[in-house]
C-alpha positions as CSV (number, residue, x, y, z in Angstrom):
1,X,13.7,-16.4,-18.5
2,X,13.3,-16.8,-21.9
3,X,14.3,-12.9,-22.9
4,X,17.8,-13.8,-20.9
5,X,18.6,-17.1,-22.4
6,X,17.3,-16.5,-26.6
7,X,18.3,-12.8,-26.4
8,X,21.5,-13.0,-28.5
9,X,21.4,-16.7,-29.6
10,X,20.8,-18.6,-33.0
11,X,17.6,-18.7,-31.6
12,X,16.9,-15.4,-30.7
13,X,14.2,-15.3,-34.2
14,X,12.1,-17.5,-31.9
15,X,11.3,-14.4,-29.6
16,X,9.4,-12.9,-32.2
17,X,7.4,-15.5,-33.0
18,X,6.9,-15.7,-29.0
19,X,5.7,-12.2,-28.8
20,X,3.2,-12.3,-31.7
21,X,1.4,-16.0,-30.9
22,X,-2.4,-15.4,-30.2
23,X,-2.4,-18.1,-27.7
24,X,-0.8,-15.8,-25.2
25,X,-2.2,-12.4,-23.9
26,X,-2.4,-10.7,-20.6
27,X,-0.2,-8.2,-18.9
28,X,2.7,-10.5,-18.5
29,X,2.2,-10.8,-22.4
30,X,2.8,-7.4,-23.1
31,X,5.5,-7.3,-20.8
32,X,7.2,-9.7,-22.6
33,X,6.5,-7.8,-25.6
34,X,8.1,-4.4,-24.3
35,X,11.2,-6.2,-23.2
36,X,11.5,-7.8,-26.5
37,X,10.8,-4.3,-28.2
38,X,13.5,-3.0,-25.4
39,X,15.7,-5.5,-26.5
40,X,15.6,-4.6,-30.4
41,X,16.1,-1.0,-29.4
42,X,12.4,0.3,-29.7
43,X,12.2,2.1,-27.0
44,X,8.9,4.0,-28.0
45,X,7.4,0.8,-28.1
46,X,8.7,-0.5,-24.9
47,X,7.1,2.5,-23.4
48,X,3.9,2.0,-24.7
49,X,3.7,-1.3,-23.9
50,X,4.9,-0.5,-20.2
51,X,2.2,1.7,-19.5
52,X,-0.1,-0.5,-20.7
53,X,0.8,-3.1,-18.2
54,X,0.4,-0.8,-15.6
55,X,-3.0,0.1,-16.8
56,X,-3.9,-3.5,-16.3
57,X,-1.9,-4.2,-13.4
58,X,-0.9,-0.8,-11.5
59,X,0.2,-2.3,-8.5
60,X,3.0,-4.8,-10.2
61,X,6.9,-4.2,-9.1
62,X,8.0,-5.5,-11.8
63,X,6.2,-3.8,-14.6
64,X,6.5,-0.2,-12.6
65,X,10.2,-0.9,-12.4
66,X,10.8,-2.2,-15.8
67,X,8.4,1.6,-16.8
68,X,10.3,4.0,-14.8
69,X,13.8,2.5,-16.2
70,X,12.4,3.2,-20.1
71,X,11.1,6.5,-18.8
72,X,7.7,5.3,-19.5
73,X,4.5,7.9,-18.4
74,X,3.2,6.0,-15.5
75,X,-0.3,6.0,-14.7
76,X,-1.8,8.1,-12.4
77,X,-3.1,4.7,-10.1
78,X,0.8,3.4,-10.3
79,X,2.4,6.7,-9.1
80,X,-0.5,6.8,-6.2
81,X,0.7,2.9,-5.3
82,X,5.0,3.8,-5.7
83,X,4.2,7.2,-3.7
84,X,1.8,4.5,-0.6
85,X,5.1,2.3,-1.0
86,X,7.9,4.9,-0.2
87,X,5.7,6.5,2.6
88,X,5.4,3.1,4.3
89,X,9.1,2.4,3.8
90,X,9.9,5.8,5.0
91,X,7.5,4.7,8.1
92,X,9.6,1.9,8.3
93,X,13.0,3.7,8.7
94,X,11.9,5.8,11.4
């Protein structure tokens, strides 16, 4: 929420600070991170950070999504969850 609502503003500066306070840490911190990174056009960075996330968290819809979209390598525990997922929905169809 905060990416959508700072991104852009006279307050965007704040981000940064966001993204670099020790207080916060986690997957969803490096998350935030690689969106913020996507956000100033890095990428690289965002891709890193993506796969990181999914190293933590390989299972998250959110964080696979947010990888495939920044072509991120995906790791081999999140491309065995996405390829469970589609057979199920496939499963599903029938």
């Amino acid at each position: 929420m905060l990416l959508g609502r700072l991104a852009g503003s006279e307050a965007e500066d704040r981000l940064d600070r966001l993204a670099a306070h020790p207080a916060l840490g986690g997957p969803e911190h490096a998350f935030f991170q690689a969106r913020l990174a996507q956000l100033h056009g890095d990428i690289e960075s965002a891709r890193t950070l993506a796969r990181t996330c999914l190293e933590r968290l390989p299972g998250h819809d959110g964080f696979a999504d947010f990888a495939i979209m920044v072509g991120a390598e995906l790791p081999a525990s999140t491309q065995e969850k996405l390829a469970e997922r589609a057979r199920l929905e496939a499963a599903e169809i029938r």
